[in-house]
C-alpha positions as CSV (number, residue, x, y, z in Angstrom):
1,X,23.9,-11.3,-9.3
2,X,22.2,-12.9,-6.1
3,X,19.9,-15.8,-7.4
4,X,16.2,-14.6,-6.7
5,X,14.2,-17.1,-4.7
6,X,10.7,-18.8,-6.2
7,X,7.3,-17.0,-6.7
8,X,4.3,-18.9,-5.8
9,X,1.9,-18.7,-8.7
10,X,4.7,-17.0,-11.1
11,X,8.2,-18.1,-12.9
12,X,10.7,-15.8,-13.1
13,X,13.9,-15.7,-16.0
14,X,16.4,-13.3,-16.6
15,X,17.3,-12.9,-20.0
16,X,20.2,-9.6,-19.8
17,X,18.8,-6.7,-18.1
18,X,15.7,-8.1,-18.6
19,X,13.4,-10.0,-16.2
20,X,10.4,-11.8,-17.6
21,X,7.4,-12.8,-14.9
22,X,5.2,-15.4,-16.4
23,X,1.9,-16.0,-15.0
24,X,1.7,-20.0,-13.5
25,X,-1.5,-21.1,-12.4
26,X,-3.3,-23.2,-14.6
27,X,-5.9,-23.1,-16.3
28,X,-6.5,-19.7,-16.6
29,X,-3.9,-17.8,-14.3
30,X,-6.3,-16.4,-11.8
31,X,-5.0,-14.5,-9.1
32,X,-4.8,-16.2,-5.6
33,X,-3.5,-14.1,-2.4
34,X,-0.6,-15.7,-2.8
35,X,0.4,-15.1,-6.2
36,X,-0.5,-11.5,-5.6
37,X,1.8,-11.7,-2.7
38,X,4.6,-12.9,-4.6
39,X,4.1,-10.5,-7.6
40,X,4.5,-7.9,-4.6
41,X,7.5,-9.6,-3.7
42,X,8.8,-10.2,-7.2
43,X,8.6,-6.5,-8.4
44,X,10.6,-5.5,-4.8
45,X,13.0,-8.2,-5.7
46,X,13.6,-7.0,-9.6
47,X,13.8,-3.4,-8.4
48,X,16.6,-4.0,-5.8
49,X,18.8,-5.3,-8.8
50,X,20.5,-2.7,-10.5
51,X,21.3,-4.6,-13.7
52,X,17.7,-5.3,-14.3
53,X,16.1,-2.5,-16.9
54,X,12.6,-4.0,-17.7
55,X,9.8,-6.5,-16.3
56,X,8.3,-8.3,-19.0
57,X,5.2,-9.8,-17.7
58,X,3.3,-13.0,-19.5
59,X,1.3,-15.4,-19.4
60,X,2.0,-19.2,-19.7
61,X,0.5,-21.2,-23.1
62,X,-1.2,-19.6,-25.3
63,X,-5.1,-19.1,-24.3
64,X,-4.6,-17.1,-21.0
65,X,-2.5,-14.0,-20.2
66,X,-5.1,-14.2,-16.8
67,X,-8.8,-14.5,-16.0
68,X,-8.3,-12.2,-13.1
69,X,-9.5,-13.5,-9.4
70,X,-11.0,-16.9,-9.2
71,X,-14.9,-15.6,-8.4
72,X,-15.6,-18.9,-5.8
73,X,-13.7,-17.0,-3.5
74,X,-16.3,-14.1,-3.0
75,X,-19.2,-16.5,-3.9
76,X,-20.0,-17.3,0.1
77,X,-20.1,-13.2,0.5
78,X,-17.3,-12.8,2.9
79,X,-16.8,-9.2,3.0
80,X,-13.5,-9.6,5.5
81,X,-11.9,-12.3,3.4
82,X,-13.1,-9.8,0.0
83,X,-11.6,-6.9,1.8
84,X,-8.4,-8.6,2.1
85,X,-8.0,-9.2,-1.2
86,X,-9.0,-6.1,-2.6
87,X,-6.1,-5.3,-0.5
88,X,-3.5,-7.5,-1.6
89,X,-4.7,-6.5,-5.6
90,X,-4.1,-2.8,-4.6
91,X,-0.5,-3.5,-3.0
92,X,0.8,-6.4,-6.0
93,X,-0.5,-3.6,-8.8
94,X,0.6,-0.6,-7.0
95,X,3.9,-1.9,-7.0
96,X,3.9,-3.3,-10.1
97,X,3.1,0.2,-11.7
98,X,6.1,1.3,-9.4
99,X,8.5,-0.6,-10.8
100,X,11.8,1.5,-10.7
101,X,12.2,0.5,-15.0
102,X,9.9,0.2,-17.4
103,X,7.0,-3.4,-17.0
104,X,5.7,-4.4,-20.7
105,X,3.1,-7.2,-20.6
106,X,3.0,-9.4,-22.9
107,X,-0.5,-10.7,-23.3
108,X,-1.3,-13.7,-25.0
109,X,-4.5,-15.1,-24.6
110,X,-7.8,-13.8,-22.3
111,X,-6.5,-10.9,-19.8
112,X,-10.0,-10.4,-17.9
113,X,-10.6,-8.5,-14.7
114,X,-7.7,-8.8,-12.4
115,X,-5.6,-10.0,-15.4
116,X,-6.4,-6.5,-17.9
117,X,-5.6,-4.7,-14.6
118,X,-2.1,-6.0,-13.9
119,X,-1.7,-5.5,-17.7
120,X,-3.5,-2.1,-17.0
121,X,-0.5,-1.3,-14.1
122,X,2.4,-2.0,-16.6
123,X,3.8,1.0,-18.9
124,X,3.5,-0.6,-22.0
125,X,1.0,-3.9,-23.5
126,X,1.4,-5.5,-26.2
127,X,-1.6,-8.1,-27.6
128,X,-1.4,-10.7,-29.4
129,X,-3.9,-10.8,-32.3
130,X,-6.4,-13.6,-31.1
131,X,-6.2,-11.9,-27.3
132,X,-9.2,-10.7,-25.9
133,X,-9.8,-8.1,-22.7
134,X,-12.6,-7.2,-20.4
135,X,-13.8,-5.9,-16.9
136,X,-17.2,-7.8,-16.8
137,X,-17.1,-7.1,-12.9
138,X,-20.3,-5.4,-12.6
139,X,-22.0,-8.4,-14.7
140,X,-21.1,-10.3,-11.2
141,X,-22.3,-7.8,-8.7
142,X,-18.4,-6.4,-7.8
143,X,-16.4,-4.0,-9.5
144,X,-12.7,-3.7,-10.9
145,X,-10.3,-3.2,-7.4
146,X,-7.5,-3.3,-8.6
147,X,-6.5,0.0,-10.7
148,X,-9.2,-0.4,-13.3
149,X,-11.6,2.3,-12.9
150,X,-8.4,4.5,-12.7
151,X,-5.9,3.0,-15.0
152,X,-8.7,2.2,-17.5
153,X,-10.4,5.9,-18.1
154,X,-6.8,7.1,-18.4
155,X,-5.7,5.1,-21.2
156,X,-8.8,5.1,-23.0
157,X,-11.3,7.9,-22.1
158,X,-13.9,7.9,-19.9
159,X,-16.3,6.7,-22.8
160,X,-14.8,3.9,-23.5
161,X,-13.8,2.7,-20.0
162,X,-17.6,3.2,-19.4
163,X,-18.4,1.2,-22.5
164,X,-16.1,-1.9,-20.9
165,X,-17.0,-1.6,-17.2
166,X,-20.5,-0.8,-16.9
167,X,-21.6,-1.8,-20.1
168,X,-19.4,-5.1,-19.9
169,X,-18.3,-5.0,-23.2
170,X,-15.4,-7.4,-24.0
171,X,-12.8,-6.4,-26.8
172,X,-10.2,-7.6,-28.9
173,X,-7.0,-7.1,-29.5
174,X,-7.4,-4.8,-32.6
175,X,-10.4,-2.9,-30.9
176,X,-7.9,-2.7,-27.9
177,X,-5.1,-1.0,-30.7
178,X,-8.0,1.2,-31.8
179,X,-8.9,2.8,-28.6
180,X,-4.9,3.3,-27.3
181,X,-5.2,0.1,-24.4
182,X,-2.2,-1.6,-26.2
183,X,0.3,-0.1,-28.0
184,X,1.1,-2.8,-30.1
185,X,-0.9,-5.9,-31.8
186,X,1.4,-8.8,-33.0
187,X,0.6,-12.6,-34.3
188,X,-0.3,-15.1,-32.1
189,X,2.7,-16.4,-30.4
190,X,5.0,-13.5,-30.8
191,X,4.0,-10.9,-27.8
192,X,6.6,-12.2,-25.7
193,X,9.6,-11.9,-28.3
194,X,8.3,-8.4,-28.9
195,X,8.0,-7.2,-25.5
196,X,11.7,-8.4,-24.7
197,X,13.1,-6.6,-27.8
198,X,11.5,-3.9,-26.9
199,X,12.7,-4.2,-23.3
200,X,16.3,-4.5,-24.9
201,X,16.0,-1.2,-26.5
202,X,14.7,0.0,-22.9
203,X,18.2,-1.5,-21.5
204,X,20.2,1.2,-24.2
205,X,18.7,4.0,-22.2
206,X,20.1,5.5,-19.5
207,X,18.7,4.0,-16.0
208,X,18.5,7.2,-14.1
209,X,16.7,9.4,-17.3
210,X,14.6,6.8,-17.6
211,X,13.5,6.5,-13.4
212,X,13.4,10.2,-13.9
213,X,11.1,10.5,-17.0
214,X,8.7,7.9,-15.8
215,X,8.2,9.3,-12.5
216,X,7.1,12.7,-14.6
217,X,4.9,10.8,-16.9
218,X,2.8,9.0,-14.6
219,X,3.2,12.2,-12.5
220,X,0.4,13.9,-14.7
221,X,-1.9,11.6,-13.9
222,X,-2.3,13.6,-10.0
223,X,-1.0,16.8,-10.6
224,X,-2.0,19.8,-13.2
225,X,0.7,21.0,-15.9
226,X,1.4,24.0,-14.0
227,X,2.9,22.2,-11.1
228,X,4.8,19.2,-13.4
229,X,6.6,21.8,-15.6
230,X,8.8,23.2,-13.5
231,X,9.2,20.1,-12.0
232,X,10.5,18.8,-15.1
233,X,12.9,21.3,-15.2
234,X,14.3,20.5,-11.8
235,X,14.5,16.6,-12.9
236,X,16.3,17.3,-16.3
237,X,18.8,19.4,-13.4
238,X,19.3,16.9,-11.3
239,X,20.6,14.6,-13.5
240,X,23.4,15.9,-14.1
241,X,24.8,14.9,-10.3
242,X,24.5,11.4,-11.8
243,X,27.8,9.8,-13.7
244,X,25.0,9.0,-16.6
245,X,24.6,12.1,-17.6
246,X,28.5,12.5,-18.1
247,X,28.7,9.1,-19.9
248,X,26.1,9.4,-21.7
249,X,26.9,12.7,-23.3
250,X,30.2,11.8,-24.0
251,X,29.4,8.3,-25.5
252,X,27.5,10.4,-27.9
253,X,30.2,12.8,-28.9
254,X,32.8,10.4,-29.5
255,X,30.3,8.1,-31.1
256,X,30.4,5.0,-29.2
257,X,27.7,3.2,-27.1
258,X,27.4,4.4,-23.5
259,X,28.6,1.7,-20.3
260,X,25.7,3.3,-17.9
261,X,26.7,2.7,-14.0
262,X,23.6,1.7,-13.4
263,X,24.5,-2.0,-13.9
């Protein structure tokens, strides 16, 4: 595998077919233009390598996954300089959510504004118990940019996305469990160990089904049912021009584990 090159703002491991991101920037991991750069560059960078199944993304320490942007920057009222990095949030979470496998975060601590939205563009979150998560945007004069009026309603409903971003109400990680905005609450300490087990099981699936059934998935979320059924039908088709679908058939019936070509 080609070594990957350093991430301002971000450190990157590979740990099988797993790569873990882990947020850098102390104290609180805020977003900078070039960290969201880099996460931009990191996801392209993971997607390119075949061998690489998930994106496990964290935080570093145990009080902040991230507190989002750092607010001096918008504080003298620049509206170019806030344009542009309204800009780079949309790019860095748009291709996060793209990610050709599956991106778990891990969040470990405070995941505030830009930081619940780069959660919010993974596929899977997982909180740790003493974790707490918020879009108090509109308590500042701005709203969320990046994917959270969108990614939030969709997860949760549009009651409770209105109860978080207009009403600015901060919850934790059990709330969070509650209302379906994590899928998983573990002790403090252990969301990172969970999210790469999980990401293990990920790396037992086949690459292609997997590319294939997320693309469908977060297909619903633009098109009506009528349109993504038979499009579901075509995708479950097309699989079998890939050697997967042959391998992993066959593993089955003669009960051993597949060797995907995929990496």
């Amino acid at each position: 595998m080609t070594p990957l090159p350093a991430y301002p703002g971000l450190s990157l491991a590979l740990d099988g077919h797993t790569a873990i991101a882990t947020l850098d920037h102390p104290p609180a991991h805020t977003w900078t233009a070039e960290s969201l750069a880099a996460l931009e560059g990191l996801v392209a960078d993971v997607s390119a390598v075949p061998e690489i199944r998930a994106l496990v993304i964290t935080g570093s320490g145990s009080k902040f996954f991230s507190a989002g942007a750092d607010l001096k920057l918008f504080a003298g009222g620049d509206k170019a300089a806030a344009a542009e990095m309204a800009r780079r949030f949309g790019r860095a979470f748009e291709a996060l959510a793209g990610f050709r496998g599956v991106s778990i975060a891990a969040i470990n601590g405070y995941a505030m504004g830009g930081g619940l939205e780069c959660a919010l563009a993974c596929d899977i979150r997982i909180a740790e118990a003493h974790a707490q998560m918020a879009l108090p945007e509109a308590g500042v004069g701005l709203l969320p940019c990046a994917g959270g009026t969108q990614n939030l309603a969709w997860l949760v409903g549009e009651g409770w996305a209105k109860r978080m971003i207009l009403a600015g109400e901060r919850i934790d990680a059990h709330r969070a469990l509650a209302i379906g905005l994590v899928e998983e609450v573990v002790p403090e300490g252990a969301a990172l160990a969970t999210a790469v087990a999980l990401a293990g099981k990920v790396a037992r699936q086949s690459p292609a089904s997997v590319a294939a059934c997320k693309a469908l998935i977060q297909g619903a979320r633009q098109r009506p049912m009528q349109h993504c059924l038979p499009v579901e039908r075509e995708a479950f088709i097309d699989l079998f021009d890939t050697a997967d679908q042959k391998e992993g058939v066959n593993a089955f019936l003669e009960k051993r584990a597949p060797r995907w070509s995929h990496g």
